[in-house]
N, C-alpha and C positions, 0 to 999 in steps of 0.2 A: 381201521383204527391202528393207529402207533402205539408200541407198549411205550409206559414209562421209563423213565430212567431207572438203571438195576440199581440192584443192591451188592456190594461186592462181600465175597465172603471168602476167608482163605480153606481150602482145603490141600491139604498137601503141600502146604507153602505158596501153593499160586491162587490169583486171583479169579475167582467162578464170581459169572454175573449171575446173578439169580433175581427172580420178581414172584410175590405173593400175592392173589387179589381173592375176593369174594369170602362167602361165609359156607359153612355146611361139610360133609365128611373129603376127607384129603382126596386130591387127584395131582400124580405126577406129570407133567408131560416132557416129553424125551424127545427132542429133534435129531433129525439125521443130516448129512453130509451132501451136498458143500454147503447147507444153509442157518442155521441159526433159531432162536428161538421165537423170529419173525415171524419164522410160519404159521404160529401160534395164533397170529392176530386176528382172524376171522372168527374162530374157534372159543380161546380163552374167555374172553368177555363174555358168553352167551353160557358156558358153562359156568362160570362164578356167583352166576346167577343161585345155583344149586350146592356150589362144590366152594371150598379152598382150592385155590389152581397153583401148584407150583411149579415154575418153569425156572429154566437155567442154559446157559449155552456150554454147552460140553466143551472140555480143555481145549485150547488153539483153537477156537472158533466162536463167532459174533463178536461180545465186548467182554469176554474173557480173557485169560492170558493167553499171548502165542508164544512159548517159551522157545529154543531153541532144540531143545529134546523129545523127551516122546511124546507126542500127542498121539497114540495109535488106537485102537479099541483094547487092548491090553490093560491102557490106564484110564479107562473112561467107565469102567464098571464099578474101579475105586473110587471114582469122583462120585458116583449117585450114593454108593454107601458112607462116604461122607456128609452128602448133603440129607442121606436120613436122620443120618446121627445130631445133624444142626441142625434141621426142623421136626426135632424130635417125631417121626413118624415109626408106625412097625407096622400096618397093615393097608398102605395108601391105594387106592386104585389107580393104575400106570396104564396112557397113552403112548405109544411109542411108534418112530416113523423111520426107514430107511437103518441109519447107522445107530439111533437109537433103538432100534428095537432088538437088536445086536446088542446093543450095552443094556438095556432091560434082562436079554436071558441069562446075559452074562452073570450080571449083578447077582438074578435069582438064584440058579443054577451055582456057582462058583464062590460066590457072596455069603451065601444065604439070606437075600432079603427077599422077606415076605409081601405078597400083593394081597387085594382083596380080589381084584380081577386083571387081565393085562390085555389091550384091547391092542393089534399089531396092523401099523398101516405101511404097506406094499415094505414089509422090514428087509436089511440087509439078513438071512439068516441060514442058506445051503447055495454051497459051492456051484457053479463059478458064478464072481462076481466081478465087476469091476469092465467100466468100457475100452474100449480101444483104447481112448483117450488117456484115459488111466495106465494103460500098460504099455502106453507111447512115454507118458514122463514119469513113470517109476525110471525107465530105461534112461532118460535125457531131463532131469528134477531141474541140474544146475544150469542149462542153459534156459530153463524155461523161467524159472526165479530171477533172470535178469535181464527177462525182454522188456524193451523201453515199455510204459503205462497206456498209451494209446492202445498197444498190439493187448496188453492184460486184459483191458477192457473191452478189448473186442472178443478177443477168444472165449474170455469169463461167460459173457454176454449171449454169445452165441451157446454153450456148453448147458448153463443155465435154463435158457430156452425150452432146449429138449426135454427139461424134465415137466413141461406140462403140454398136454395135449392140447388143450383150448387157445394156447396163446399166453402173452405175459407182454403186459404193454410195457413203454418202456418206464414208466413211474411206478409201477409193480413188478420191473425187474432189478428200479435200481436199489431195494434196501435188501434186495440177496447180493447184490455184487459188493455195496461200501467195505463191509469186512474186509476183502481179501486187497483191495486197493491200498498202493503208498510201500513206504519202506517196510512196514512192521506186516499188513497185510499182505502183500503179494507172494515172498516170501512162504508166506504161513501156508498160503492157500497149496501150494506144490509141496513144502512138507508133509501136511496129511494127506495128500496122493499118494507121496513117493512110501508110508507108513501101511499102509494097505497090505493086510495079510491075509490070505484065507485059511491060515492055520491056526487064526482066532476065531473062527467061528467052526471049523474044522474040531474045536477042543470040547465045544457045547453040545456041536452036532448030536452026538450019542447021547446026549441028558435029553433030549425033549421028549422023549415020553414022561419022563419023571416030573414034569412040570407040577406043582402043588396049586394051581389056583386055575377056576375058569380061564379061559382064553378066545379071543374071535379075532378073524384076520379079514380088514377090509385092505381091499386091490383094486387098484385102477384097471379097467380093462385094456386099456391104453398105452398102457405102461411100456414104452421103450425103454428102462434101463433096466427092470427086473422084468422079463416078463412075465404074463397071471400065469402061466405052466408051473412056475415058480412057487407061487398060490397054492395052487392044489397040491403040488407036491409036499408043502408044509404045514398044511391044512392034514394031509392024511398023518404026518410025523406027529403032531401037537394032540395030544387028548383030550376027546370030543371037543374039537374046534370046528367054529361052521363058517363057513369063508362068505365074504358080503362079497359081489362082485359093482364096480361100479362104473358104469356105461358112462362113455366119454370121458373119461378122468384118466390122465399119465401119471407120472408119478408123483406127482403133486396135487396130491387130488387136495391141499387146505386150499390150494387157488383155484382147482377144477372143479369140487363138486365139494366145498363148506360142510352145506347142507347135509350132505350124506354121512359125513365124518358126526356130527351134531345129533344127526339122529340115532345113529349106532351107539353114541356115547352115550345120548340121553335112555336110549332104552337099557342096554348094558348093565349100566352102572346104578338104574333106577332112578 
């Protein structure tokens, strides 16, 4: 299913797409990086069933703004606290994936916003992080911001790829790549590489015991960009957190394994 058209909403002066659906108690969901609130699509619909679903593409990515300045995880924890305060929420149950779930502890932790539970799938959240790939164009942003569109799409594409273990055909890889395509996109997409710090989540590290709300962490078993070592190692940090483990799923387990994300949530969250 394709989300609908957002709804744009200023926080911070920039434009955040955001989308509401279904009826019943709040659930946030938080995407991570390089991808958008795409990922959502399997997911969303089945839970709006139950829930209010609110989704949004974090600053400089999807159909958000890509401003010229920071888009780092720095400013993406003020973006969610924003967007409580616009959809009037104070205690929502929060889905969070990769880069979001970094900006979920952040927000918690830093913010002070309150969850009812935070469900964290394969999150960006203890050191080190970030591929090769990533710490090839931190090092080399601007000539990679201006390789002709063919070579974009092909690196994109291939880059992409990795993050699922199953496979990503090419019509379920192309609405992760549109984002980052063209003059406004390509750009953006090497911005929030070259933004990449671990000294942001190096700043939470030492809160997660303090966390204030249930917590559960599903992981791809599969997982080339975080491996589940990663898992357990944050699984014993987080208080009484129980780590789902899930067989045959990379890092994208919304494209690898739906189901298992759906089930954890549905039971979770009740």
């Amino acid at each position: 299913m394709m989300l609908p058209p957002p709804v744009h909403v200023r926080i911070g002066g920039q434009g955040i797409a955001t989308w509401v659906m279904g009826q019943g108690p709040a659930l946030v969901l938080v995407h991570g990086t390089p991808f958008s609130s795409h990922v959502w699509h399997r997911i969303a619909p089945v839970l709006a069933v139950r829930h209010t679903v609110y989704m949004f593409d974090l600053l400089g990515y999807g159909q958000s703004a890509k401003p010229a300045g920071d888009v780092s995880l720095g400013v993406q924890n003020g973006v969610l606290a924003g967007l409580f305060a616009h959809w009037q929420l104070t205690t929502p149950g929060v889905i969070a994936h990769d880069f979001g779930g970094a900006t979920a502890l952040r927000a918690h932790l830093l913010d002070g916003l309150d969850y009812d539970r935070l469900l964290l799938i394969d999150p960006v959240a203890l050191r080190p992080w970030g591929s090769p790939f990533v710490a090839h164009v931190k090092r080399h942003e601007a000539a990679f911001a201006g390789v002709p569109e063919y070579m974009q799409h092909a690196m994109l594409a291939a880059y992409i790829r990795t993050a699922s273990h199953a496979g990503l055909s090419d019509a379920a890889l192309a609405p992760y790549l549109e984002p980052w395509l063209g003059q406004t996109g390509q750009p953006a997409f090497y911005r929030q590489i070259a933004q990449m710090d671990m000294a942001l989540t190096d700043e939470v590290e030492p809160l997660y015991p303090s966390l204030r709300c249930p917590v559960r962490l599903i992981w791809g078993e599969e997982d080339g960009w975080i491996p589940i070592a990663k898992g357990e190692e944050l699984a014993a940090r987080l208080p009484g957190c129980r780590l789902v483990r899930v067989p045959g799923a990379g890092h994208l387990v919304q494209e690898d394994a739906p189901e298992a994300i759906l089930a954890q949530a549905l039971d979770f969250f009740g």
